[in-house]
VMD Tcl script that draws the C-alpha trace (Angstrom):
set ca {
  {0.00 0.00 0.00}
  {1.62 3.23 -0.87}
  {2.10 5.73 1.97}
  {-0.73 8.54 1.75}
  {1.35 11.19 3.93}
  {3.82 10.77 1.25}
  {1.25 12.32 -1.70}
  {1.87 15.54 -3.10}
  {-0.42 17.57 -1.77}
  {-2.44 15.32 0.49}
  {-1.77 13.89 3.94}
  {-2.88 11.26 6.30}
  {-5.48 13.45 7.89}
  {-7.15 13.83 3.98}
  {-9.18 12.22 1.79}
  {-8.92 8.31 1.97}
  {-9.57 5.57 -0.26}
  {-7.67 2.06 -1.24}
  {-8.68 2.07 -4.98}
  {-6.62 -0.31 -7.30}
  {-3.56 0.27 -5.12}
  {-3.64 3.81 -4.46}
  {-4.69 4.86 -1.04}
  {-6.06 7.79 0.05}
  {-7.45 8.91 3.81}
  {-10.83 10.38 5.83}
  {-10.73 11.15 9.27}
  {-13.48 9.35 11.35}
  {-16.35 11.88 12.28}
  {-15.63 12.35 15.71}
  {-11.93 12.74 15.39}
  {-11.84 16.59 13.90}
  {-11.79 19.71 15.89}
  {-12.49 23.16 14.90}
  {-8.61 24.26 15.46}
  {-7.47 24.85 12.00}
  {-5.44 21.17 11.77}
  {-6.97 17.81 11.41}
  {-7.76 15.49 14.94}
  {-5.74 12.09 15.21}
  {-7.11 8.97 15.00}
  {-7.55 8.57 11.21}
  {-8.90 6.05 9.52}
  {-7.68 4.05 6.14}
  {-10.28 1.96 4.46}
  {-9.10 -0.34 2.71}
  {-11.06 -1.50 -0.75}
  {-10.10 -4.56 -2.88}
  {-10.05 -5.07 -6.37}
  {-12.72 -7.18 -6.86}
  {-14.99 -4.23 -5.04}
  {-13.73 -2.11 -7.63}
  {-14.98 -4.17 -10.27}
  {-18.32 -4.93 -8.27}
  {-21.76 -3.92 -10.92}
  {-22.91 -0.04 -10.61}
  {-19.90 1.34 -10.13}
  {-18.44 4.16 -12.45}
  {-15.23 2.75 -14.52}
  {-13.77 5.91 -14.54}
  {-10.96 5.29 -11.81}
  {-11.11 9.26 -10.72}
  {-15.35 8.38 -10.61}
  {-14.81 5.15 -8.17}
  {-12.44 7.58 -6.05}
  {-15.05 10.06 -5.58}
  {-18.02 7.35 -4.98}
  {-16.19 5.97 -2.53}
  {-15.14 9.01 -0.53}
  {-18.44 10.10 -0.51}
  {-20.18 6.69 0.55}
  {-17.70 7.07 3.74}
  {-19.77 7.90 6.99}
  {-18.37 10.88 8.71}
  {-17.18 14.29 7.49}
  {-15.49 14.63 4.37}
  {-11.89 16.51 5.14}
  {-9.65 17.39 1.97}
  {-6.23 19.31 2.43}
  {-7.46 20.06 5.79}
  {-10.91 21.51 4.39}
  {-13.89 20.29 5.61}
  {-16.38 19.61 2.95}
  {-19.85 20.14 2.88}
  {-20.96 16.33 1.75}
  {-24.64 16.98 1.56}
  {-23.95 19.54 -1.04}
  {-21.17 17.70 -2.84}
  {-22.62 14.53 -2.60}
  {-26.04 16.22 -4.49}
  {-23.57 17.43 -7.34}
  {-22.05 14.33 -7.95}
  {-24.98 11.61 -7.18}
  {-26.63 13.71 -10.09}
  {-23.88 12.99 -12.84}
  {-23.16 9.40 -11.86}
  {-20.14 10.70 -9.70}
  {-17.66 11.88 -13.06}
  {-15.83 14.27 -12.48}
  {-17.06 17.79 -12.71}
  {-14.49 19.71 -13.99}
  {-11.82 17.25 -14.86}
  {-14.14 15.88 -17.50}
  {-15.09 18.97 -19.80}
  {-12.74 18.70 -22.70}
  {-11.27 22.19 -21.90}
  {-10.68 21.61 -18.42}
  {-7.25 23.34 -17.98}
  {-8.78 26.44 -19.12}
  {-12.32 26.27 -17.44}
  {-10.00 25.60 -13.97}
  {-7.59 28.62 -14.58}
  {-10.53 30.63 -14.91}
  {-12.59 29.51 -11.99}
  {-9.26 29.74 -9.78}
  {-8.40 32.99 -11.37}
  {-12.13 34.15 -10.14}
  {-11.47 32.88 -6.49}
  {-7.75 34.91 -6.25}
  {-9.69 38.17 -7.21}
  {-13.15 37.70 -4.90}
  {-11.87 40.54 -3.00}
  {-13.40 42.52 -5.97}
  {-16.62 41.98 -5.11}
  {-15.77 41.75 -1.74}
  {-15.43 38.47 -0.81}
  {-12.42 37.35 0.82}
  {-10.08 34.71 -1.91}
  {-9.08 32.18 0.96}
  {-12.74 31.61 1.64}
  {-12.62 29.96 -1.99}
  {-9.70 27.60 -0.83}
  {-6.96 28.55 -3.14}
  {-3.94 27.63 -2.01}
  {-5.17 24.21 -0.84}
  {-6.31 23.65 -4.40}
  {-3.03 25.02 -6.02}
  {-1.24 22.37 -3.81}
  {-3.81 19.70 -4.68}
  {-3.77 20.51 -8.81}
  {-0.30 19.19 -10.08}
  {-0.63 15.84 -8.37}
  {-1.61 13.27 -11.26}
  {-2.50 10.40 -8.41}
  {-6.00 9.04 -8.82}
  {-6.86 10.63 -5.25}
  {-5.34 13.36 -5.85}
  {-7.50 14.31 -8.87}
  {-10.81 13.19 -7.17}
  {-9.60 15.45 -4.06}
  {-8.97 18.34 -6.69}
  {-12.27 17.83 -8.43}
  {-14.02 17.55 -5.19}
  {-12.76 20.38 -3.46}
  {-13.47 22.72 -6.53}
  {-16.80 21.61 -6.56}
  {-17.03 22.66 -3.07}
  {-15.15 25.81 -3.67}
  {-17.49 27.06 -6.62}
  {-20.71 26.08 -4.57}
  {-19.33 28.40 -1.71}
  {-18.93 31.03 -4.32}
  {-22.21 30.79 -5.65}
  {-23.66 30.67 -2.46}
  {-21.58 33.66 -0.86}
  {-22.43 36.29 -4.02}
  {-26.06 35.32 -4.83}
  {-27.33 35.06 -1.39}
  {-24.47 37.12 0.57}
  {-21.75 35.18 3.21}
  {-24.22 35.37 6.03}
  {-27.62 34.69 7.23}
  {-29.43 38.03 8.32}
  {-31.95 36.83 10.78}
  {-28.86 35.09 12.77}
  {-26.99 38.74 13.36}
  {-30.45 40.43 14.36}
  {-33.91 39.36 14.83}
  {-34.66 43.04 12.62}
  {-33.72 41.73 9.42}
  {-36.12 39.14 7.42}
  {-35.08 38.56 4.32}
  {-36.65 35.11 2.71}
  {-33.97 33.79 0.02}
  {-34.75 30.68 -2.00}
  {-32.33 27.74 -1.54}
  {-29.92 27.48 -4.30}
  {-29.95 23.63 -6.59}
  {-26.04 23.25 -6.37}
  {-26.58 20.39 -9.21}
  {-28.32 22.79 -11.19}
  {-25.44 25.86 -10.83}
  {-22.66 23.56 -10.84}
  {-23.78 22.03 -14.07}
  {-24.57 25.01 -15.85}
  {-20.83 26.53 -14.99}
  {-19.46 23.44 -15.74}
  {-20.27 23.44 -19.13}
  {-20.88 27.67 -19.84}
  {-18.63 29.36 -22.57}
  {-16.93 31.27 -19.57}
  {-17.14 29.68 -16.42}
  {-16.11 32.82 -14.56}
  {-18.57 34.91 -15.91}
  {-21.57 32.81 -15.25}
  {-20.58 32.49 -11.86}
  {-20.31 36.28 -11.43}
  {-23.70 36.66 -13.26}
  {-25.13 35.19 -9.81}
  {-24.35 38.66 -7.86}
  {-26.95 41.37 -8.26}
  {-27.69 42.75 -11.72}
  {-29.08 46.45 -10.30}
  {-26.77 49.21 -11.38}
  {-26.01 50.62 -8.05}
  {-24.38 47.15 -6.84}
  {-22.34 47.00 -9.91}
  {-21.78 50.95 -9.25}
  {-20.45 49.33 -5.95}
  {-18.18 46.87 -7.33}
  {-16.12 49.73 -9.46}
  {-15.76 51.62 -6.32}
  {-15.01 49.13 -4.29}
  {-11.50 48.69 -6.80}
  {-10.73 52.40 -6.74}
  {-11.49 52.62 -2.93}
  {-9.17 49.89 -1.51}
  {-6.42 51.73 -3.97}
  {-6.42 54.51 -1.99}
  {-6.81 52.83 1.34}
  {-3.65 50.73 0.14}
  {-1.98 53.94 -0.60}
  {-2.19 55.40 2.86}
  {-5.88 56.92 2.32}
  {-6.15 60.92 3.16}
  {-5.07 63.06 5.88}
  {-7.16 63.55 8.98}
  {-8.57 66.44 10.63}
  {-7.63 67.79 14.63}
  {-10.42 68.04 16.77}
  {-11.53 71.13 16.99}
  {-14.81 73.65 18.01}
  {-17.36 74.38 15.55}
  {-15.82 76.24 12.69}
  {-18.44 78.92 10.49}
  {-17.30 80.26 7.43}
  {-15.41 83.39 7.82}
  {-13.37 81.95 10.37}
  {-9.60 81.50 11.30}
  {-8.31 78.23 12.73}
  {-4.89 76.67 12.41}
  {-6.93 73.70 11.54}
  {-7.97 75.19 8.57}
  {-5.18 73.72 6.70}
  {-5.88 70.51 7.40}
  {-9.39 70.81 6.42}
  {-7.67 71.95 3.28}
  {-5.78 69.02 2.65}
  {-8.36 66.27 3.35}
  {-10.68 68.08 0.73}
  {-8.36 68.58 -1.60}
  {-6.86 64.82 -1.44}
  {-10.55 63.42 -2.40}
  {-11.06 66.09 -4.80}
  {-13.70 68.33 -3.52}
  {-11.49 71.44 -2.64}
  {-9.29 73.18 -5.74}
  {-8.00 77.16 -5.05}
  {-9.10 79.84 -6.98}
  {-12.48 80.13 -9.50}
  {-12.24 77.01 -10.80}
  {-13.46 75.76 -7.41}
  {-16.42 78.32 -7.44}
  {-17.69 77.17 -10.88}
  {-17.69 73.87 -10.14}
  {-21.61 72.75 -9.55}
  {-21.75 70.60 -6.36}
  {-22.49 67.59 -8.30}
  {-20.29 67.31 -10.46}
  {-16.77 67.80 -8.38}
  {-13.98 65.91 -9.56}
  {-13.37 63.13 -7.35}
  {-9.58 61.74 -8.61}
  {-9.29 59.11 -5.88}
  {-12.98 57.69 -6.03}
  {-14.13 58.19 -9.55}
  {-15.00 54.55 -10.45}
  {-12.62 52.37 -12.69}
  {-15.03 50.69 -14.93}
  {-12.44 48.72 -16.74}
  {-10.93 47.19 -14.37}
  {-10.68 43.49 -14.69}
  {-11.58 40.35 -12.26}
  {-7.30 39.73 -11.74}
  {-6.58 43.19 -11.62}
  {-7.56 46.72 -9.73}
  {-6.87 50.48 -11.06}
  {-3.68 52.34 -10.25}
  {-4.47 55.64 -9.17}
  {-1.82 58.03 -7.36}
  {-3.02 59.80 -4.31}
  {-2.83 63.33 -4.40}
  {-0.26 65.36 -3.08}
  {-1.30 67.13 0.30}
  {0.66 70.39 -0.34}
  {-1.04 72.82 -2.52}
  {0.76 74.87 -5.22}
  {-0.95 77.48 -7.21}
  {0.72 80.74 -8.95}
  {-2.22 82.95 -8.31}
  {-1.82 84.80 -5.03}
  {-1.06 82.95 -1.98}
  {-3.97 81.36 0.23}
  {-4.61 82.76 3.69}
  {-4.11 79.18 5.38}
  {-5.91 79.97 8.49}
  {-8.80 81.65 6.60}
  {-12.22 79.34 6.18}
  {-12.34 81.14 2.74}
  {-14.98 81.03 0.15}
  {-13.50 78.49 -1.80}
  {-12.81 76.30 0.91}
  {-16.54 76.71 2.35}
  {-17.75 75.62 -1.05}
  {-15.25 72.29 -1.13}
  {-17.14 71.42 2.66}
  {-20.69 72.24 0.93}
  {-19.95 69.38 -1.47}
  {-18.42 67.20 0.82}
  {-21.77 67.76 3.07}
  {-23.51 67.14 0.01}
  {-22.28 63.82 -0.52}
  {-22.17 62.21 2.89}
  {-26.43 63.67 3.75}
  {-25.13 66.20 6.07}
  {-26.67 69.66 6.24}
  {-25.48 72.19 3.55}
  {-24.32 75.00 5.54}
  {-20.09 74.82 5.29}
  {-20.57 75.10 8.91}
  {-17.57 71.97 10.11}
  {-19.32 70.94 13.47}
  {-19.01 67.27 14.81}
  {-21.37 65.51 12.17}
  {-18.97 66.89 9.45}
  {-15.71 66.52 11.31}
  {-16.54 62.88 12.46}
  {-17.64 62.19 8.40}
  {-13.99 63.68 7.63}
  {-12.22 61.55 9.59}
  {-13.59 58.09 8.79}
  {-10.91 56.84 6.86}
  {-10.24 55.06 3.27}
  {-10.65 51.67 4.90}
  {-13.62 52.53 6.56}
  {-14.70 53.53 3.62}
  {-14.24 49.93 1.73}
  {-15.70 48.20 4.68}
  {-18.79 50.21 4.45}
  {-18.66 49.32 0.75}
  {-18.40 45.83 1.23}
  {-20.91 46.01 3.85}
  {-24.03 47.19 1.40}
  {-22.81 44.83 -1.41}
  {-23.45 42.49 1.50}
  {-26.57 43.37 2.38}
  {-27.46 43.91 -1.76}
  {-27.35 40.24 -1.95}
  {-29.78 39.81 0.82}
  {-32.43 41.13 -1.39}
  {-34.73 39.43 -4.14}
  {-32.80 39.00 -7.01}
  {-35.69 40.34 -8.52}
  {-36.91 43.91 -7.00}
  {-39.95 43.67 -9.36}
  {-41.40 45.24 -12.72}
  {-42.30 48.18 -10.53}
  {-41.25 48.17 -6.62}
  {-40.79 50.92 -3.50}
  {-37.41 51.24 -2.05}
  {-36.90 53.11 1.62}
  {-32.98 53.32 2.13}
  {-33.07 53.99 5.98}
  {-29.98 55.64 6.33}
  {-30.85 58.12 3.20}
  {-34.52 58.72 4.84}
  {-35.68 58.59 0.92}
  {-38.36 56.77 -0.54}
  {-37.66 55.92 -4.17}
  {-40.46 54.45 -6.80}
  {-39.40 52.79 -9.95}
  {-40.75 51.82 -12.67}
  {-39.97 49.22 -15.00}
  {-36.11 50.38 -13.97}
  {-36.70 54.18 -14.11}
  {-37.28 55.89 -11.23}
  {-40.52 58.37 -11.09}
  {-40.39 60.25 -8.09}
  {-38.62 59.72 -4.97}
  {-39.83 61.89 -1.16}
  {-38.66 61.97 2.17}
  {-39.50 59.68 4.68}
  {-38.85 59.32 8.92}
  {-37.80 56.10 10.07}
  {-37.42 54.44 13.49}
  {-35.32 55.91 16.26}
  {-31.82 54.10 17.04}
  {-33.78 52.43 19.85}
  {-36.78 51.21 17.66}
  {-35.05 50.87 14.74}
  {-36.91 50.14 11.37}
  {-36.60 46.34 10.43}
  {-34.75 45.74 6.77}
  {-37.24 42.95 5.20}
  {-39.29 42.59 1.20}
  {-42.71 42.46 1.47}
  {-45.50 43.86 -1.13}
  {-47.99 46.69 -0.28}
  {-51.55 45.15 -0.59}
  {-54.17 47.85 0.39}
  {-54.36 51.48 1.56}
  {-56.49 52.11 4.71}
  {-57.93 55.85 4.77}
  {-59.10 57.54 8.02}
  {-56.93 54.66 9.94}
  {-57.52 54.27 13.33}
  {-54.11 53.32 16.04}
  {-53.60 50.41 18.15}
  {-50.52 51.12 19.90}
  {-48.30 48.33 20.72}
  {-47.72 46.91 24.16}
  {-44.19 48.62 23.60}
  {-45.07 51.88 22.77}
  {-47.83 51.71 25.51}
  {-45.94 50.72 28.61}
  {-42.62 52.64 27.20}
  {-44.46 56.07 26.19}
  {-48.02 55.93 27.39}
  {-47.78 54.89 30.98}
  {-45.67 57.19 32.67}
  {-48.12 60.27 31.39}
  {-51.36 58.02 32.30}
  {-49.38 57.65 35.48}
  {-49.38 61.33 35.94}
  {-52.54 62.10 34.22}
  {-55.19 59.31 33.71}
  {-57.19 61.66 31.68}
  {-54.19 61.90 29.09}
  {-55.17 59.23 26.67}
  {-58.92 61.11 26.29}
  {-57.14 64.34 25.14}
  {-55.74 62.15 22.13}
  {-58.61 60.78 21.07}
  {-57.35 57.18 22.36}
  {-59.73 54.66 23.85}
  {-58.47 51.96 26.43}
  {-60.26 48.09 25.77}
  {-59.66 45.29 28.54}
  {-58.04 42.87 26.40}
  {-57.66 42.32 23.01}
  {-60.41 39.96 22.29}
  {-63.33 40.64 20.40}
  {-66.06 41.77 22.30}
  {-63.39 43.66 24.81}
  {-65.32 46.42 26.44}
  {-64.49 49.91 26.90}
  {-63.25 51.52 29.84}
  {-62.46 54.64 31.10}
  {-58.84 55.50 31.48}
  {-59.66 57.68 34.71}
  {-60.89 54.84 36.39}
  {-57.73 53.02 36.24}
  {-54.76 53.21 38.88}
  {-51.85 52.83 36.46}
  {-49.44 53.21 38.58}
  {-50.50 49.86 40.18}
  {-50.64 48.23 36.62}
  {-47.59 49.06 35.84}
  {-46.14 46.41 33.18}
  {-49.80 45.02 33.46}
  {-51.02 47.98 30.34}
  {-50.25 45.32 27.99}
  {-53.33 43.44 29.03}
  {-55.53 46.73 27.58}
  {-55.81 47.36 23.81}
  {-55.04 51.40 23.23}
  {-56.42 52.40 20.15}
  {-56.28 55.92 18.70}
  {-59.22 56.81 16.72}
  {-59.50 58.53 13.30}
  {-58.68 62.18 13.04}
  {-56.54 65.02 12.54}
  {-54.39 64.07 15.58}
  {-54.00 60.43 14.54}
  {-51.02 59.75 14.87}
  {-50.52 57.70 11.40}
  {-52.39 60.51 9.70}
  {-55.03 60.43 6.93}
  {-53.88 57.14 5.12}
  {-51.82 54.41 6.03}
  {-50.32 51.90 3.71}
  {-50.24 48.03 4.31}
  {-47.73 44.88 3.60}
  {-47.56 41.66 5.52}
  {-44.16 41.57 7.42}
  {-43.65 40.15 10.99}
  {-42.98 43.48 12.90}
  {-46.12 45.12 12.00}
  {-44.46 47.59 10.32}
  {-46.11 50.00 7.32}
  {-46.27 53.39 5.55}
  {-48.26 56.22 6.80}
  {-49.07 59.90 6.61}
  {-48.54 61.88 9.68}
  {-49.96 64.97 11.48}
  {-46.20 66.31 12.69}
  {-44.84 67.68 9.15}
  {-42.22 69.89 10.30}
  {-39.83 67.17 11.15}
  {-39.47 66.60 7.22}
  {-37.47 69.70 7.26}
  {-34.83 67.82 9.31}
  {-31.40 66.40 7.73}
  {-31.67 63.30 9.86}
  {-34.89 62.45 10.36}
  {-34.88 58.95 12.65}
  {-37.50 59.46 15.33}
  {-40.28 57.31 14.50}
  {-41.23 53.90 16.68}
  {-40.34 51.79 14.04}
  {-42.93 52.42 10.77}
  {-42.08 54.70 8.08}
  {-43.78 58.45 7.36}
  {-43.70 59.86 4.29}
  {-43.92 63.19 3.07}
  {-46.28 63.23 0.18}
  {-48.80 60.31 1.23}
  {-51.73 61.44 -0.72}
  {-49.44 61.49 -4.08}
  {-48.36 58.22 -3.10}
  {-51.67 57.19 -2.58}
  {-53.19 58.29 -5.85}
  {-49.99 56.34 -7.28}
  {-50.68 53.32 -5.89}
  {-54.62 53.32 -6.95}
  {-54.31 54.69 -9.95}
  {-54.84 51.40 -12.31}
  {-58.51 51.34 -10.23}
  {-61.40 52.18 -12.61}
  {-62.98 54.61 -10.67}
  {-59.84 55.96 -9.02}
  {-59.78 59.92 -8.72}
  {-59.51 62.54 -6.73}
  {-62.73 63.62 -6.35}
  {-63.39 59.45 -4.76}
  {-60.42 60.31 -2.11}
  {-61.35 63.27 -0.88}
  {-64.38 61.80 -0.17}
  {-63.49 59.05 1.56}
  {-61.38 61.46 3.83}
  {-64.28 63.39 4.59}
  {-66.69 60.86 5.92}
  {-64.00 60.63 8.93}
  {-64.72 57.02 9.09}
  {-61.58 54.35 8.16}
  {-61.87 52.88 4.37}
  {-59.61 49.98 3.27}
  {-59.28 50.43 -0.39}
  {-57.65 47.28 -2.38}
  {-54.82 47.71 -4.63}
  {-55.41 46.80 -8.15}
  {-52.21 44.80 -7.75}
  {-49.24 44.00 -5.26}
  {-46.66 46.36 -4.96}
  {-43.12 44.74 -4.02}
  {-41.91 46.88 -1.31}
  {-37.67 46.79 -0.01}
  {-36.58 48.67 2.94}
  {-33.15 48.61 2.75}
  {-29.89 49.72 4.65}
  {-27.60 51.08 1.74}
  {-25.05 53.85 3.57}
  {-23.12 53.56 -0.05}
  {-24.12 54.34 -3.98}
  {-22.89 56.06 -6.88}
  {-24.70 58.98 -7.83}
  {-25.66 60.25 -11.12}
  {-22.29 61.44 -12.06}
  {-20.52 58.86 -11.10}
  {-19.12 59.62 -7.73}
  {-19.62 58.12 -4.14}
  {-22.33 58.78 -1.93}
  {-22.21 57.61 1.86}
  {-24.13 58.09 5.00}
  {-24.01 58.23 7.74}
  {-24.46 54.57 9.91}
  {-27.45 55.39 12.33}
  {-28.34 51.87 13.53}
  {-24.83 50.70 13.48}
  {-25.72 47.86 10.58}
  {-22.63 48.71 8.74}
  {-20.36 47.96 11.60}
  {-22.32 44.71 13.24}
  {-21.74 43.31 9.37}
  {-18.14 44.27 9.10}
  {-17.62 42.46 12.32}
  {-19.41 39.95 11.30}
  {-17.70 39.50 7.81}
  {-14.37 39.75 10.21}
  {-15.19 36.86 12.40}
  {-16.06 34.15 9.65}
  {-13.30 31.11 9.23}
  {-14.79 28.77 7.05}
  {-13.60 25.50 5.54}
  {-10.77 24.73 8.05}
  {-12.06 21.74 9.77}
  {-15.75 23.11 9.93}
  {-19.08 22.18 7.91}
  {-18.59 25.56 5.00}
  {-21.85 24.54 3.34}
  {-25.05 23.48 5.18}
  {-26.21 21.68 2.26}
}
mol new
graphics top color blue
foreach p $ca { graphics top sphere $p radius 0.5 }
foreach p [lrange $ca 0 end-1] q [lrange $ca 1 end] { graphics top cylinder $p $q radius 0.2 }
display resetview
């Protein structure tokens, strides 16, 4: 029996098999750890010849390797990688256990391609060792029978994880917070790895799995021109310092200076003043469309010392030109336009170039959460922009402002579809809201609720009867409110408004009008319990109904004036995405960011940071 430790690129602790003479190894199932190494107390199997040549078995030598590693209780460990064998054992039970890639007549180049793919992941910001590349450059040059079924095997495994990680995203958002509920369809691994097997490019149909909307791919381009610069030191920072109003000196001032001129929004002189806001060249994160899978642009960073032979700059001054470079910069990370440098734009300043690519990988993260289809026509609310967008067969016809939850009721991320519009809604206030908000003023006023036009229930059963608020002693029911129903009747105090919009989610969650307008004229605008108010809901409204035959007007405003609550069917679902994107392109090309208000960026980074798969640990569920 030859010795397996001995095999190029394969040791005891690896794949085993005794097939015609050639042995190879699999460690028992209880006998591996989750330390990075293989456990002792491997086991070699031993197969004769005449089981070789036993009926139903595949002739192919490389085929009866693979059968028989997969028939093997226990976990399947190759190079030290622990294989998912539900999932491989689904791709190769389906093709009679051949080989997947070793079989296609131009395998050499299909392999160099799919390998090529893995070494460059980090362009779409996935991370290359998750795709097991130097275990399967070890494997590859070894012409042994195991060897070859290891190789085969393990790229199987390899190009399932791939698949997996950029069509559905590398982790599972209901497992890092109970506010995300995104429902993805399972992917058929026989299916995808049969189709790449034998497409024209093998690379490019497994990058055709990642998101098709513009603004990912808008993502990936930046995400090449952004590590660049993070890679080249990124930009300077900026002291701490008080508020600073145009007008004003500060020996800080030249700093500011610098930072805005290394990311292109600040250039001396009247060039700077006739540049429109949106439009600013941006020479370290204009994207690199060209840039190929292998290979990311070379851009140099801009010097920090400014030279100009006009007349020199007062460097202490907060000059015109400079206040206009901070407008643009304010512009672009949804901070308020007033050149004034107080701790919202200082703090954006001062996140750096790698912050910068997590929070890039981060939303092509969370982009692969989504549906792969957003729908003919679909709503978008990107929490962190407080914008509501609607498109339409790709276009986009209007977008408004919206409020979203406060940082301690945060809006849940989740696809749904809105289904009907309820006019003249009445409240029921959750148990939350009621024992959080309501109790402590019923506590000092048990007449409160009857000033807004909110009735108290004793339970929430039909039938529950009515009671009066005053004759309650809340301070002795305490936590015991969320035995009554609160329920806010229709209005001009109601609290969702005129109109509120519906979708089935699990947080009971939805659109709505509301009666406080003037917090639309906010910047940041997070102080709702958790829905979403928007600041045109009648225009939204007539949107929505407007395939209805007798849809007009005239029929709303009439409804509204009975005072009593309507629900009014939409003609047809309407696929609805609130999202958490803090990072796009905009119009022009350049990067947009945002501020992270619920801290999703960071609890994915972190996330992203702490995964170690395929070392001695199940990669693939299956």
């Amino acid at each position: 029996m030859i010795d397996v430790s001995k095999l190029s690129g394969i040791s005891v602790s690896v794949l085993a098999l005794l097939v015609g003479g050639v042995a190879v190894a699999q460690a028992e199932p209880a006998a591996s750890d989750t330390s990075g190494t293989a456990a002792s107390g491997d086991t070699i199997v031993a197969h004769s010849e005449a089981q070789v040549a036993a009926p139903g078995l595949p002739a192919d030598p490389v085929a009866i390797a693979i059968q028989d590693a997969l028939d093997m209780p226990g976990q399947l460990i190759i190079g030290e990688v622990a294989v998912s064998g539900t999932t491989v054992q689904d791709v190769y039970q389906a093709r009679g256990y051949q080989p997947v890639w070793l079989s296609q007549p131009d395998a050499e180049a299909r392999i160099d391609d799919l390998i090529g793919l893995f070494e460059a992941a980090h362009l779409e910001g996935l991370e290359p060792h998750h795709y097991f590349v130097d275990e399967l450059a070890g494997l590859r040059p070894d012409q042994a029978v195991e060897a070859q079924a290891a190789f085969d095997m393990l790229l199987t495994h390899a190009v399932a994880r791939y698949a997996s990680d950029i069509d559905r995203g590398r982790l599972t958002p209901s497992s890092l917070s109970r506010d995300f509920d995104f429902d993805r369809p399972s992917i058929d691994y026989p299916s995808v790895l049969s189709d790449v097997a034998t497409a024209p490019d093998a690379g490019d149909h497994l990058l055709s799995l990642a998101p098709s909307h513009p603004e990912y791919r808008g993502l990936r381009d930046a995400l090449v021109v952004a590590r660049e610069v993070a890679d080249a030191g990124g930009w300077p920072t900026v002291p701490d310092m008080p508020t600073l109003r145009p007008g004003e000196r500060s020996p800080v001032v030249p700093a500011i200076r610098a930072r805005l001129h290394a990311t292109g929004e600040y250039a001396e002189g009247a060039a700077a003043a006739a540049a429109p806001a949106d439009t600013a060249p941006d020479p370290l994160l204009t994207p690199a469309s060209t840039a190929s899978r292998a290979e990311t642009a070379t851009l140099p960073v801009p010097a920090v010392h400014i030279e100009t032979d006009d007349a020199p700059v007062d460097q202490t001054l907060f000059d015109d030109d400079l206040v206009l470079a901070v407008e643009r910069f304010q512009e672009a990370h949804g901070l308020d336009v007033d050149g004034v440098i107080g701790p919202r734009t200082l703090a954006a300043l001062n996140v750096t170039a790698d912050q910068r690519v997590d929070q890039i990988v981060a939303t092509m993260e969370r982009w692969r959460w989504l549906p792969n289809d957003l729908g003919d026509g679909y709503i978008m609310v990107n929490l962190p922009d407080y914008r509501l967008q609607i498109v339409d067969q790709g276009v986009p016809v209007r977008s408004m402002d919206v409020i979203v939850g406060r940082r301690d009721r945060q809006t849940p991320l989740f696809s749904s579809a809105l289904t009907y519009l309820e006019f003249n809604p009445t409240w029921t206030i959750p148990t939350s809201i009621a024992y959080n908000d309501y109790l402590p003023r019923l506590i000092d006023d048990p007449s409160y609720l009857r000033s807004q036009n909110i009735r108290v229930y004793s339970g929430w059963h039909n039938g529950a009867q009515e009671i009066l608020s005053e004759h309650v002693d809340w301070e002795r029911v305490g936590s015991g409110i969320r035995q009554y129903m609160l329920r806010q009747a229709p209005g001009p105090g109601n609290s969702l408004g005129r109109v509120k919009f519906m979708m089935d989610n699990n947080f009971s969650v939805y659109l709505h009008d509301t009666p406080t307008r003037s917090l639309f004229g906010r910047t940041h605008r997070s102080f709702s319990s958790g829905c979403v108010r928007v600041q045109d809901p009648m225009w939204l409204a007539d949107y929505l109904l407007n395939d209805l035959d007798d849809w007009s007007v005239a029929r709303r405003e009439s409804i509204l004036a009975t005072g009593r609550t309507a629900r009014v069917n939409m003609p047809a679902p309407m696929p609805l995405h609130l999202v958490y994107h803090t990072a796009w392109l905009d119009a022009a090309g350049q990067p947009v960011y945002r501020e992270d208000v619920y801290g999703i960026d960071r609890m994915v980074t972190n996330a992203l940071r702490d995964q170690r798969p395929g070392r001695i640990e199940l990669a693939l569920a299956g």
